[in-house]
N, C-alpha and C positions, 0 to 999 in steps of 0.2 A: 441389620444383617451381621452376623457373627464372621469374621477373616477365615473361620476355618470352611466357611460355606462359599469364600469366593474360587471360582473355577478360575487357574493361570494364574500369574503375578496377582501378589498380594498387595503389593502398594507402586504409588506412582514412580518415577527416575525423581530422585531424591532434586535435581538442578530443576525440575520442572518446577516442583515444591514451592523453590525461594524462589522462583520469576513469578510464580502466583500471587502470593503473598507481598514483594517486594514494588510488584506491579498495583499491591493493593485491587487487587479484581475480585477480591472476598466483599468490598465494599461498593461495589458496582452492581447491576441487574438490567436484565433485559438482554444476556449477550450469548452468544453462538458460539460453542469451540468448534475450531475443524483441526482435525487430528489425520494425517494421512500414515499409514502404517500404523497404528491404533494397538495392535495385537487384541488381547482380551478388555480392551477398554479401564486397563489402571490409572493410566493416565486422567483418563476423561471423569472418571472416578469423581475426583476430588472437584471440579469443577461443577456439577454435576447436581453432587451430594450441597451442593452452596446455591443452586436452584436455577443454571443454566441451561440454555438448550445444548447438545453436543452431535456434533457428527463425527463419526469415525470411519476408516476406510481401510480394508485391511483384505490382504492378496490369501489367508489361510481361511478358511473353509470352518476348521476345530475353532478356531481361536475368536471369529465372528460367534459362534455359535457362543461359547465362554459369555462374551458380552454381554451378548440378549441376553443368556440367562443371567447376568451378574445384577445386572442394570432391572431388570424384573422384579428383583429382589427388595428392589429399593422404592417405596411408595410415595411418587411424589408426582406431582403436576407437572412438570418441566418434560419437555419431550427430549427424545434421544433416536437416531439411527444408525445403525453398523451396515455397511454393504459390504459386502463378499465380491471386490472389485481390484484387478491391478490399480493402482494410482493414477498410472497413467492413464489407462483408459476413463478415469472419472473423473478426470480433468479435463480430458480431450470431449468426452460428449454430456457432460455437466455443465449447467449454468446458473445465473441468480441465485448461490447461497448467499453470496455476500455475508460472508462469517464475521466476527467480532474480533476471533484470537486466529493463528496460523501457529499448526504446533507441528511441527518434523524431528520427532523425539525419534534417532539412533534406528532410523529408516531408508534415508535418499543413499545410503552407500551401495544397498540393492539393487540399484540401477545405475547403468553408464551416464557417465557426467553430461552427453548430448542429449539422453531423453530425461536427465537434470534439469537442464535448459530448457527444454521445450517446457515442462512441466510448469516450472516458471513461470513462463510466458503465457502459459493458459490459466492460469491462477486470478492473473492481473485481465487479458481480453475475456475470459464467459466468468465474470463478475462474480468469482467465486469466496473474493474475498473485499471488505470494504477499502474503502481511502485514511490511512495515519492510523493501523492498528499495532498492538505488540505481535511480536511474532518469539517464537521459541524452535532453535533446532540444534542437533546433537548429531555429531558425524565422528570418521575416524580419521584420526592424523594418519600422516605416512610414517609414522614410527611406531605404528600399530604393529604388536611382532607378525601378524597375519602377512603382511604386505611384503613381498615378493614370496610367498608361500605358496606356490599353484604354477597353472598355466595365465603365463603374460596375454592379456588381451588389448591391452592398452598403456599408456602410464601410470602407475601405480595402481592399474586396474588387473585384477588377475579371477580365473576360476580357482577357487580356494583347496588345498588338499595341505591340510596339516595334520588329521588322523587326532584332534586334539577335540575343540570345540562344537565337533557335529553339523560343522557348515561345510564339507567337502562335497566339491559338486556346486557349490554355490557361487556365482557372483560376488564380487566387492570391490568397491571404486572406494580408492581414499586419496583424501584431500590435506593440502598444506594450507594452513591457518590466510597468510594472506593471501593465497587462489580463492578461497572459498569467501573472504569478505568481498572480493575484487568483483565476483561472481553475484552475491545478493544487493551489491552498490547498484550493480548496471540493470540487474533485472530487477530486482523488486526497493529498488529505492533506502535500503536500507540505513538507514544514521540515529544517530543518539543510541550507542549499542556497547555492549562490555561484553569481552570476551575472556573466558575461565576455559585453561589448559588442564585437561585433567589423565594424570598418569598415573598409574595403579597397576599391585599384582593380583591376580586373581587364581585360583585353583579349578581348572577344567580335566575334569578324567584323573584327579592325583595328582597334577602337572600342573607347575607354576610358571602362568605367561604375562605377559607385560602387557597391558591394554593402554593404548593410548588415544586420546578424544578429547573432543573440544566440543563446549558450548557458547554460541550465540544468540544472546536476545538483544532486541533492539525495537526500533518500529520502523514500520514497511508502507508500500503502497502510497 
């Protein structure tokens, strides 16, 4: 498949990459991605393309569609699905995937940190994922320049209106480094895990903002 034929992101979150590779899961088989927030399936891509099964779950409608067709492209025996589902809801009425990987690639900020939580918890009770797998996810600090940029809905939770990044109108809960390890200790058992603080400028609309984000991998369940 030629890059210029893939629909949406053309390659994966560059931190997913090295937890692939570093997790050595290029040398494994027989394993499940579950990817919640998915977009057009770049992420899942790489996994994939290595002869995994993948599930992807993703709230846009275009960007599910993206996938099938990205994923179509690619001729191989390894199966794959994309559902056109909020998260939440395919955690609340999904059961026995029992996945291999857990991947939350620069997604749960979408939602308030209590249906975080729940989310959580139904991950680990409808068996959605196994016991002692790697997990992968990607959030935004509180010194993301987004954050106090909108309407306050909670602690550093706000409806976003910065006229900058094209997410005005939108939700965004951000998190502080030890809140969020504090959070996957108690719910999903997380330990043996390395966290990379990642702050960067980036140019949205001509205009240079400050992105800040943190990655956590580790193993769960």
């Amino acid at each position: 498949m030629n890059i210029k034929e893939i629909q949406g992101l053309k390659y994966p979150d560059e931190y997913f990459i090295k937890f692939f590779f570093k997790y050595q899961l290029h040398h494994q088989s027989n394993l499940t991605f579950l990817e919640l927030g998915c977009s057009n399936g770049c992420n899942l891509m790489l996994p994939f393309q290595y002869g995994f099964n993948t599930i992807g779950v993703d709230l846009n409608s275009n960007l599910c569609e993206y996938a099938n067709e990205n994923f179509a492209h690619l001729s191989q025996s390894n199966h794959y699905q994309f559902y056109n589902q909020d998260m939440r809801k395919f955690c609340d009425t999904s059961s026995d995937l029992k996945a291999d990987i857990l991947v939350l690639a620069s997604s749960i900020y979408y939602i308030p940190q209590e249906d975080f939580l729940l989310l959580l918890k139904q991950l680990k009770q409808n068996k959605l994922i196994q016991r002692n797998i790697p997990f992968f996810i990607r959030f935004r600090d509180i010194d993301d320049f987004r954050n106090g940029q909108g309407e306050k809905i909670a602690d550093n939770a706000y409806i976003l209106e910065n006229g900058v990044t094209g997410e005005d109108g939108v939700f965004c809960q951000f998190y502080k480094t030890k809140q969020m390890i504090e959070i996957l200790i108690k719910e999903l058992n997380l330990r043996d895990f390395q966290v990379m603080s990642l702050d960067y400028e980036n140019i949205q609309n001509d205009t240079k903002v400050n992105n800040s984000e943190v990655v956590i991998w580790g193993t769960i369940n």
